[in-house]
Structure formats: structure tokens, C-alpha cells
Backbone as JSON, one array per atom type, in Angstrom:
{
  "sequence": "XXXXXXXXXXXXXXXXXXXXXXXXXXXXXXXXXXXXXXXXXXXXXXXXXXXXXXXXXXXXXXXXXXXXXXXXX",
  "N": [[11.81, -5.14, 7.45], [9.09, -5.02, 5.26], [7.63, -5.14, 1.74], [4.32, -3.7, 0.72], [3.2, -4.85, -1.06], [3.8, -7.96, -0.3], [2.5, -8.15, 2.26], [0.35, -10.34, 4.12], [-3.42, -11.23, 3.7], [-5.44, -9.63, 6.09], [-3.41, -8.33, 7.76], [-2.48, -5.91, 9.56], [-0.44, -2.7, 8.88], [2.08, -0.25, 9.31], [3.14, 2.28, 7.16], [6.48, 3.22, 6.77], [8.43, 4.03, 4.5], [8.11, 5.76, 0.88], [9.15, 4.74, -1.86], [10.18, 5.47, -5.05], [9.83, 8.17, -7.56], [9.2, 11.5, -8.85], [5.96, 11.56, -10.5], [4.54, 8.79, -9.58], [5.13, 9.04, -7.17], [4.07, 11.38, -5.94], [1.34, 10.34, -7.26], [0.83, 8.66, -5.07], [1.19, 9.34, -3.21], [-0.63, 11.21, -2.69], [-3.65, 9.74, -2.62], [-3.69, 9.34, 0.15], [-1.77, 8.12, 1.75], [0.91, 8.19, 3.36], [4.51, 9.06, 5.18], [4.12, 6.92, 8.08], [1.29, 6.44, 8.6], [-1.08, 4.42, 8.96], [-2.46, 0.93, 7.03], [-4.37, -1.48, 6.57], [-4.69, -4.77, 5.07], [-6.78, -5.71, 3.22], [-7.72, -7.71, 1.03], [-6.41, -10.27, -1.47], [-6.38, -9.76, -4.82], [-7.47, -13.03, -7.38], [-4.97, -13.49, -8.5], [-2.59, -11.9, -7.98], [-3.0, -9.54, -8.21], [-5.22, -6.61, -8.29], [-3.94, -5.15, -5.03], [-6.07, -5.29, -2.41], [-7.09, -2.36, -0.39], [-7.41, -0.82, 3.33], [-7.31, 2.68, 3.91], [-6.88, 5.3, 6.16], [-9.84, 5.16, 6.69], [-11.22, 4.61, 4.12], [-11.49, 2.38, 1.53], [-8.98, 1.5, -1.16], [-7.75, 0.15, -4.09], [-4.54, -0.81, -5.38], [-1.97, -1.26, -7.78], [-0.25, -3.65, -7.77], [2.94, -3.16, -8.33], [2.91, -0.66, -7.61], [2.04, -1.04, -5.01], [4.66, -2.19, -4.26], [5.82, -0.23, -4.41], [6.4, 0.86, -1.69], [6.85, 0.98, 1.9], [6.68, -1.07, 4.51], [6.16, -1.76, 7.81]],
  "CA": [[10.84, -4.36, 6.69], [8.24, -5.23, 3.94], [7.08, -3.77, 0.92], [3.16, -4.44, 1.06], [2.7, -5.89, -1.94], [4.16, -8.78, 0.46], [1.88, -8.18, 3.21], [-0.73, -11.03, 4.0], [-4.52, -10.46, 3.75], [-6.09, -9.61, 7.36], [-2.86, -7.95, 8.83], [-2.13, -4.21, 9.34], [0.86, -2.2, 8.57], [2.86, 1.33, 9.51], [3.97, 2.9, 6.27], [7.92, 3.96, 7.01], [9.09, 4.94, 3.64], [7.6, 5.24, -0.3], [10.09, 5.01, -2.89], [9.6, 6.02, -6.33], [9.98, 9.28, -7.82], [8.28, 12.1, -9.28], [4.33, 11.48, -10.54], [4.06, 8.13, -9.33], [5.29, 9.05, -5.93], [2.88, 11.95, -5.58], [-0.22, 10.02, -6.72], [0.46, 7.66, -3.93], [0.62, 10.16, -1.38], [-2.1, 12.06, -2.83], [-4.55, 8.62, -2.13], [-3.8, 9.09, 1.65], [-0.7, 7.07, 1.96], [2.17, 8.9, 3.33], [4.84, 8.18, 6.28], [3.62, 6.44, 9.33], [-0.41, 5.74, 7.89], [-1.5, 2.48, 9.16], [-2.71, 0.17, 6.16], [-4.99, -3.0, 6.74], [-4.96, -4.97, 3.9], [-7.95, -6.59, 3.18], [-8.17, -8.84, -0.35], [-5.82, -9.76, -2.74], [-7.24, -10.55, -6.21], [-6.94, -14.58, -7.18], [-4.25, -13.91, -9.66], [-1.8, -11.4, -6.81], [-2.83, -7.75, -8.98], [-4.54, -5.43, -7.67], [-4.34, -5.51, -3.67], [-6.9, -4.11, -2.18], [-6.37, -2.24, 1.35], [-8.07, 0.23, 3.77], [-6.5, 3.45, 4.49], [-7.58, 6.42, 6.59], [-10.91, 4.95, 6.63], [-12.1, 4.44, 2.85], [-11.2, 1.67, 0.58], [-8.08, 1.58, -2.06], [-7.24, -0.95, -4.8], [-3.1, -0.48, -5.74], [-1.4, -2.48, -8.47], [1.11, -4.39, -7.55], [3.97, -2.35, -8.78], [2.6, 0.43, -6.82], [2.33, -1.71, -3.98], [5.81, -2.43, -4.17], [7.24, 0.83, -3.74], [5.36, 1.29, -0.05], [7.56, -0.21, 2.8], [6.23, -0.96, 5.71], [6.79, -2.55, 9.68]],
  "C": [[10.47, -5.11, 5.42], [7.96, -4.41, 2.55], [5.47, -4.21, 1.03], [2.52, -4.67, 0.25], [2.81, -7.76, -1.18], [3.44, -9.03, 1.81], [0.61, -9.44, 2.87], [-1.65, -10.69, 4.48], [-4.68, -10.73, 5.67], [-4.79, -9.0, 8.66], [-2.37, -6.31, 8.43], [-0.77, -4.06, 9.68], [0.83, -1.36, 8.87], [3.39, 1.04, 8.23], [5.1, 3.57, 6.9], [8.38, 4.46, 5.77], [8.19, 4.38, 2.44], [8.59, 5.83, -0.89], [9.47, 5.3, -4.12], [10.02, 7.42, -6.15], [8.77, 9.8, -8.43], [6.56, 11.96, -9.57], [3.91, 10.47, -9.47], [4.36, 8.39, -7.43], [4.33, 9.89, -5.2], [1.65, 11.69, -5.86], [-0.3, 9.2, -5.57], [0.41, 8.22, -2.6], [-0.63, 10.96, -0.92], [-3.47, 11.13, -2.59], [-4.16, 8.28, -0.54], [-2.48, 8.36, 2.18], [0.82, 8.0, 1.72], [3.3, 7.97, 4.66], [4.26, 8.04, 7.58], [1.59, 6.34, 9.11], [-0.16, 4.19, 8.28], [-2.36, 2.15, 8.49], [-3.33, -0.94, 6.65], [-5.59, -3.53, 5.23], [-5.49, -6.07, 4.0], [-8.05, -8.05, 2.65], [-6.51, -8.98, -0.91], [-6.47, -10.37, -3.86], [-6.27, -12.16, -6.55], [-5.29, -14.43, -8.08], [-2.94, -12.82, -8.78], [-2.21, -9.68, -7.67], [-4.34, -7.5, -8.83], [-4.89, -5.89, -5.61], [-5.34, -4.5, -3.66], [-6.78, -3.8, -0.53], [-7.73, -1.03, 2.06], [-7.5, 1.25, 4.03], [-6.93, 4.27, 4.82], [-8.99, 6.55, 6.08], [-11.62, 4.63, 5.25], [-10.77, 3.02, 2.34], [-10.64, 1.9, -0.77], [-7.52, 0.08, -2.73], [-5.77, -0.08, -5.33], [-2.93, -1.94, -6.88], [-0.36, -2.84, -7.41], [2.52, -3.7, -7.43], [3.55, -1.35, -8.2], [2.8, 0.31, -5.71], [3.8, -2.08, -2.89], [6.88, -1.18, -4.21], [6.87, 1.45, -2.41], [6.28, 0.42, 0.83], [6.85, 0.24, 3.77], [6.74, -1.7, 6.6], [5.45, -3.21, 10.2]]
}
């Protein structure tokens, strides 16, 4: 398992678990991204912050550190 800040551009992911707690854990579920959501991540910006991904059809930019509490398969 990944976290998908680690994911490379042009390959899709299954979300299995998001760590974090309290706020930050519920805005990330509240942007569509819960367990088992398949992720295709598009871009990453030249400098690695923010990825940008597709999820349940619309387009999402994540920092990094956001990124990194998302594991995926």
C-alpha cells in the first residue's frame, strides 16, 4: 500500500483507508473521497504541491499533506 501523494501521474487508485482525525478527516471525505473511491491522478504541479486528481467524476486539487493521509492499492 501507497499513500497517493506517492502515486504516479496517469495511474488510478482504490482508496482503502484515510487517516487523520477530526476536521481534516471530514473535509476529505466531504470532497468525495471515502473507502474504496477509485482516484485517477492526473497532474502533479512542477514543484510536487498540489496534486491534482479526478474523483467521482469532477476534478480535485489536494495538498500534499492531505494527500498523504489517503492510502491506497
Amino acid at each position: 500500500m501507497e499513500t497517493l501523494n506517492k502515486v504516479k501521474c496517469g495511474k488510478t487508485v482504490t482508496v482503502t483507508k484515510i487517516s487523520g482525525q477530526g476536521a481534516v478527516k471530514r473535509r476529505i471525505m466531504d470532497m468525495g473521497i471515502t473507502k474504496g473511491t477509485t482516484i485517477y491522478v492526473r497532474k502533479t504541479a512542477p514543484l510536487g504541491d498540489p496534486v491534482e486528481i479526478t474523483v467521482r467524476g469532477y476534478e480535485l486539487s489536494l495538498r500534499k499533506a492531505d494527500a498523504q493521509m489517503i492510502e491506497t492499492e
